[in-house]
Phi, psi and omega in degrees: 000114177291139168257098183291323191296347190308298157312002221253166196258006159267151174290348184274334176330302216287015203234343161252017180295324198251005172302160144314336189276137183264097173271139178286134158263166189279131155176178201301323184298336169320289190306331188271348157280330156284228234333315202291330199264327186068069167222192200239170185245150116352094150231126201237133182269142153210186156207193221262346172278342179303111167345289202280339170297287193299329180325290183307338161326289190314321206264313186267298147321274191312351161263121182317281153018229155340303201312313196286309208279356139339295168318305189330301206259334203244148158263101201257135176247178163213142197251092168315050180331321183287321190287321222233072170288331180320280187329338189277315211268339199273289186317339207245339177274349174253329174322321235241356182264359212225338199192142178249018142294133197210140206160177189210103058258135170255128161270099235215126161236134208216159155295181203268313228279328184095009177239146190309154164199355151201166185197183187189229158211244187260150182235169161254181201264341183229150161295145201208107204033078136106347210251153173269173177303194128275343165268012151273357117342263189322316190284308165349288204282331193274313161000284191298309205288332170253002176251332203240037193278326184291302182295340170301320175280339160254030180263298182317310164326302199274340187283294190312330181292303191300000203239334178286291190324337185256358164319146181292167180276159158328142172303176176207147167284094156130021216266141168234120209295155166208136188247176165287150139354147164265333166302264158031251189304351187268343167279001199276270218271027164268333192283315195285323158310358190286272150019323190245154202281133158263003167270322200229048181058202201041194188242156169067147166290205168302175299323138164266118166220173191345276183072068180278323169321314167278354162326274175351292175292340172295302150343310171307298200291338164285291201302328175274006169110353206275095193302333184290344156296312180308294197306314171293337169257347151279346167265317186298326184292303192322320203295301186301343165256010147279324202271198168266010172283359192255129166273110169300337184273343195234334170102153194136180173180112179311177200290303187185158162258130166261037168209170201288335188266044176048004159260189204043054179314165180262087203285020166282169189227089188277166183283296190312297189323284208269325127337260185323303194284017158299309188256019143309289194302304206310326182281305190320292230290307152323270181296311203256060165260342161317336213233007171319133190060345185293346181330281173303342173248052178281161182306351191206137162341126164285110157212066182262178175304123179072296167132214188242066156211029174288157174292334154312321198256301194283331184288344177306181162229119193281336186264343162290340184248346172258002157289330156270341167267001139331300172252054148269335172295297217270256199328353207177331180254318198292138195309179099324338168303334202118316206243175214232093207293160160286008185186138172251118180293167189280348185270137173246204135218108220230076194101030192108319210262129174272119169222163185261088191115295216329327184299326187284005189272345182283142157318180164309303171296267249285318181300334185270014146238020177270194164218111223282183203277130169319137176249157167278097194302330197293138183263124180254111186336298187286288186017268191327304179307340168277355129344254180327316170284349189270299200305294219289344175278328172284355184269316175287256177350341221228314213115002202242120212241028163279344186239029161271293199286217254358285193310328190264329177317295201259006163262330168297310183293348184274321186278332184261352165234354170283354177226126171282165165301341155257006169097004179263151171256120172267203208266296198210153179230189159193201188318329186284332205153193179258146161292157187271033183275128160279143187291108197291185159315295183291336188277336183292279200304317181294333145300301176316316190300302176332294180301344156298305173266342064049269173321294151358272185289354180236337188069052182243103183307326185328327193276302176330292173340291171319324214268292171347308186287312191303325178246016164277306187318335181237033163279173159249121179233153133265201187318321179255032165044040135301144169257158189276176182236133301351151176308272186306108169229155176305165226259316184303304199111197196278177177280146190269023172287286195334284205336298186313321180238028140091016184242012197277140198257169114009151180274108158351019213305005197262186257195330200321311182257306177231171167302132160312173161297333208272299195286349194284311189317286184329329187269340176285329184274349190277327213240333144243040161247333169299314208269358171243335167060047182256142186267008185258338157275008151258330156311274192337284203280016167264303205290348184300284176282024209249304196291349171239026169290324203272317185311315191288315178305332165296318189229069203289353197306316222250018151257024232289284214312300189304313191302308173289349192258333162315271198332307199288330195287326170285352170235169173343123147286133168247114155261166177226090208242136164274104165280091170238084179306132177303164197064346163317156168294158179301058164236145215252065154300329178306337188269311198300333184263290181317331177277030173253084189268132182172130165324178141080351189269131146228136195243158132240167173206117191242156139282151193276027140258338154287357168257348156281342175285325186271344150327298201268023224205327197083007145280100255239359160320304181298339200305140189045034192244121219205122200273131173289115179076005180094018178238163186312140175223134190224152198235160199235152128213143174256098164093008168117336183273123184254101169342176186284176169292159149221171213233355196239179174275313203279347169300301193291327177276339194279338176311285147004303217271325189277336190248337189237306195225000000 
C-alpha cells in the first residue's frame, strides 16, 4: 500500500501517514480513483490540535481491522481544514443538509463525481447513547451507495444545487455602496452589550469564547469616544485575562472554554487567536486611561459580581498580557523559518499518560520536565499576516522593537517562498515544501494589512508595495477600471477539485473568530487608500462591507472586523505623518503619534529619505513631508488636506485635541 501522506507539508496529513488506511491526499486524483473503482469517497476533515480528531485517529484509523474493510469500499481521503479552508467550508455546507451538529473530525461522504450524500462528525468505534458506530456508518453508506444508487444521486444532485445557489454572484460594474447611517454604527456596541455575561464576563454561555474581532471593534468604537464601548471592552478583555482561557506561566490565550465561567478550556493555542487579542490588549494599554471612572457609564448596566473592580481584574496590567502573548508568539509558535506555526495542540504526554490540558495545569518547573505540547509547524499565509500585523503595530506603539524585526523576520519569509515568481500566492508551506493549496481570499488581505503596518512600523515602502500587488491582484474592475461588485476574488479562483465538481462556494462573510477574506481585503485596501489617497481602495472597501453592514450592525459579535470597519469609514479620515532627520534634537513626537488612537487614524513616523521614498513609490501621503529646519516634525491632515507642521509635543497635542481624540 503506498504511503501518499508521507510528504505532505501538513503535520496532521503526516500523523496519518502510518494509519492502515490507504489515504489520498485531496485532489482530482482520489476522485478518479473512486470513478475508476465506482465506490464512494471518504473525506475525513480534520487539523492537527484537534481533541477529537486524534480520538478518532486512535479508535479507528488505526485499527486494521476497520482500516481493510474501509480500503475495501471506499476511496479515503484526509483533509488539512487549514491548508484547504475552501475544501472545509464546502464540506461543512453540505454537512449542514445531513447533522445540526457541525464540528471536526467532519465526516463527508461523496460520489466519484465529488458531491456529497452523507456526512457527520466524530463516530465512535461501538455505539454509543444513540450515536452508531462508524463502522456501522460505513456498512450504511455502502448499502445506500450499491443497492440505492439512484436515490444516492439524487440526494447529491439537491446537495450540490443547494451549494450552487450559494455561490457568489457575477461581479457587476459600477456599483455604489451605500452604507448606515453614523448614528448606526454608534449603537454596534449597545447590540454587544445585549450579550455579556455580567457573572462571569464575555459573551454568551457555553462554550464561551475570545470573539477577538469584536473586541477589536469595541476598542475602535472607544477610541472614537463612545466610552461605554471602551468600558466594555476593558472589562471583558480584563475578565478573559483573568480567567484559565489565559495561561499564565508561557502567555497566550486557549481556544475557548467549555463552560460559561471560562473553565475547562479547549486547551490549542490557536495563531489567529492570540494574533488579534496581541493588538486587542496593546490598544486597551493605550485607551484605557479613557476609561478611567467610566465603569458606571457603560452601554449596560456592570452586573457582575464585584463589577470591574474585583482585584484579580485590576491587578492586570493590559500591556502585561499582550507582553505575554507576545511571547508566546516568538517563544513557542514561532518556526525556525522564521514564520509563525498555526497551532500549539491541546495534547500532551505528561508522566507517560496522553491527557488533554495536563501540561498547562503544571508550573513553570514542573512543565520543564515535560515535553511541552506539539505546535503545528505549517505557516499559513493570512494566519501570519495577521501575525505580522499585531507585533508590527504593538511593537511600534509600545516600543519594543524584537516584535517589529519578529514581524519582518516573517513578512520576509513570506514574500520570498509564499509569492512564485510569477507573482501567485500561496496558502501554506512547511519543513516538506510549499502546498499545492490555492491561496484563499483572507491570505490576500490579511498578508496585505500585515505588509502595510509593517511598512508602518519600519518606514520601508517595500513592504506597502508588496502589499499594493497582492491587492490589485484579486481587485475586480471593469473595462474602465471601476471597481465591481463584489470588489475582491482571490487572485487564483477557487480551490480548483471544488471548481471541477460544481461545490465551490462564495466568499464567506461572517467573521466570529477572524476576519473573512472580503472584510481582511476591505481593511487593507481602507488602509491603503490613507497612504495613497487614491479613491478607488476606498470604493473597494465600502462596495466590500456594504452588502452584510446592516447584518454586522444587528450582529455586531459575528461580525467584529466588518463592524469595525463602518466605524473607520464613518469618521474623518486622519493621517498623522512623523518627519524624524537624522540628527535632530530629542523629541519624542514619534512616540507621542504612535499613542495615537482613533477611528479613520493612520499614523507614520519615517525618516526623511524614507518619506521621499514611499513618495516615490506612489504613496502619495508622503509626498512633499519634509522636517522644517532639521527638527522632528509632524504634519495632522484630514482627507489628505494638511495643517501647517508643527515641531513641538504640546503643539502636536493641542492639534490633536482640536482635532480626533
Amino acid at each position: 500500500m503506498p504511503n501518499r501522506l508521507a510528504d505532505a507539508v501538513s503535520p496532521y496529513l503526516r500523523s496519518h501517514a502510518d494509519n492502515p488506511v490507504d489515504w489520498w491526499p485531496w485532489g482530482e486524483e482520489a476522485f478518479a480513483e473512486a470513478r475508476r473503482r465506482d465506490v464512494p469517497v471518504l473525506v475525513s476533515i480534520g487539523y492537527s490540535t484537534c481533541h477529537w480528531c486524534h480520538v478518532m485517529a486512535r479508535e479507528s484509523f488505526s485499527d486494521p481491522e476497520l482500516a481493510a474493510h474501509l480500503n475495501e469500499r471506499f476511496v479515503a481521503v484526509k483533509v488539512d481544514r487549514e491548508e484547504h479552508p475552501d475544501v472545509d467550508s464546502s464540506y461543512l455546507a453540505a454537512a449542514s443538509a445531513f447533522t445540526p451538529s457541525l464540528g471536526w473530525p467532519l465526516t463527508g461522504f461523496a460520489t466519484p463525481e465529488g458531491r456529497v450524500f452523507f456526512a457527520g462528525t466524530y463516530y465512535p468505534p461501538v455505539p454509543v447513547q444513540g450515536h452508531p458506530a462508524f463502522r456501522q456508518v460505513l456498512d450504511a453508506v455502502t448499502e445506500a451507495f450499491t443497492g440505492r444508487r439512484a436515490e444516492v444521486d439524487a440526494t447529491a444532485r439537491g446537495v450540490a444545487e443547494a451549494l450552487a445557489s450559494r455561490a457568489a454572484p457575477p461581479a457587476a460594474v459600477g456599483g455604489i455602496a451605500v452604507l448606515p447611517p453614523t448614528d448606526a454604527v454608534r449603537h454596534a456596541a449597545a447590540r454587544v452589550a445585549t450579550a455579556e455575561d455580567g457573572e462571569h464576563g464575555g459573551f454568551g454561555g457555553a462554550p464561551k469564547f475570545p470573539v477577538a474581532p469584536a473586541q477589536l471593534a469595541l476598542l475602535s468604537l472607544g477610541a472614537g469616544g463612545d466610552r461605554g464601548a471602551l468600558a466594555l471592552a476593558s472589562r471583558t478583555l480584563r475578565r478573559m485575562a483573568a480567567s484559565p482561557l489565559r495561561d499564565p506561566v508561557e502567555g497566550g490565550f486557549f481556544r475557548y472554554s467549555t463552560r460559561r465561567d471560562w473553565g475547562d478550556p479547549h486547551y490549542e493555542r490557536m495563531l489567529y487567536d492570540n494574533a488579534l487579542l496581541l493588538t486587542a490588549y496593546s490598544r486597551l494599554a493605550l485607551l484605557e486611561p479613557r476609561a478611567v471612572g467610566d465603569a458606571g457609564s457603560s452601554t449596560s448596566p456592570d452586573r457582575s459580581a464585584g463589577g470591574a473592580g474585583r482585584p484579580a481584574e485590576t491587578a492586570l496590567d493590559p500591556l502585561s498580557v499582550a507582553e505575554g502573548v507576545a511571547g508566546f508568539l516568538l517563544a513557542t509558535l514561532r518556526t525556525p523559518r522564521g514564520a509563525f506555526g498555526s497551532a500549539q495542540d491541546s495534547e500532551s504526554t505528561v508522566d507517560g499518560r496522553r491527557v488533554e490540558g495536563g501540561y498547562y495545569a503544571l508550573d513553570a518547573a514542573a512543565r520543564a520536565r515535560q515535553v511541552p505540547p506539539a505546535v503545528d509547524d505549517k505557516v499559513l499565509t493570512g494566519w501570519n499576516g495577521l501575525a505580522v500585523a499585531a507585533l508590527a503595530e504593538a511593537g511600534a506603539r509600545h516600543d519594543r522593537p524584537a516584535w517589529v524585526a519578529a514581524a519582518r523576520a516573517a513578512a520576509d519569509l513570506l514574500l520570498d517562498e509564499h509569492v512564485t515568481a510569477e507573482g501567485r500566492l500561496l496558502r501554506a508551506s512547511g519543513s516538506a515544501g510549499a502546498s499545492s493549496a490555492v491561496a484563499t481570499l483572507e491570505d490576500h488581505g490579511m498578508l496585505a494589512e500585515g505588509l502595510l503596518q509593517l511598512s508602518l512600523a519600519t518606514g520601508l515602502p517595500r513592504y506597502a508595495v508588496a502589499a499594493r500587488g497582492l491587492l490589485e491582484g484579486c481587485l475586480v474592475t471593469g473595462d474602465d477600471g471601476s471597481v465591481a461588485v463584489p470588489p475582491f476574488a482571490a487572485a487564483g479562483g477557487p480551490d480548483p477539485v471544488l471548481a471541477a465538481h460544481g461545490t465551490a462556494l462564495g466568499a464567506d462573510p461572517s467573521e466570529g473568530a477572524y476576519p473573512s477574506g472580503t472584510s481582511a481585503c476591505a481593511t487593507a485596501a481602507l488602509t491603503l487608500h490613507r497612504m495613497t489617497g487614491e479613491a478607488r481602495w476606498r470604493s473597494a472597501a465600502e462596495l466590500a462591507v456594504a452588502p452584510t453592514a446592516d447584518a454586522a450592525l444587528d450582529n455586531p459579535l459575528a461580525y467584529g472586523t466588518t463592524t469595525a470597519l463602518l466605524a473607520d469609514l464613518a469618521a474623518p479620515s486622519t493621517q498623522l505623518v512623523v518627519v524624524e532627520p537624522a540628527g535632530a534634537p530629542a523629541v519624542d513626537l514619534g512616540g507621542r503619534a504612535r499613542r495615537t488612537l482613533g477611528p479613520g487614524v493612520l499614523v507614520a513616523v519615517v525618516g526623511e529619505e524614507q518619506a521621499a521614498a514611499f513618495a516615490e513609490a506612489g504613496l502619495e501621503l508622503f509626498s512633499g513631508r519634509a522636517a522644517v529646519r532639521g527638527h522632528v516634525t509632524a504634519y495632522l491632515c484630514h482627507d489628505f488636506v494638511c495643517r501647517l507642521p508643527v515641531t513641538g509635543v504640546a503643539e502636536l497635542d493641542r492639534e490633536l485635541a482640536e482635532g480626533i481624540v
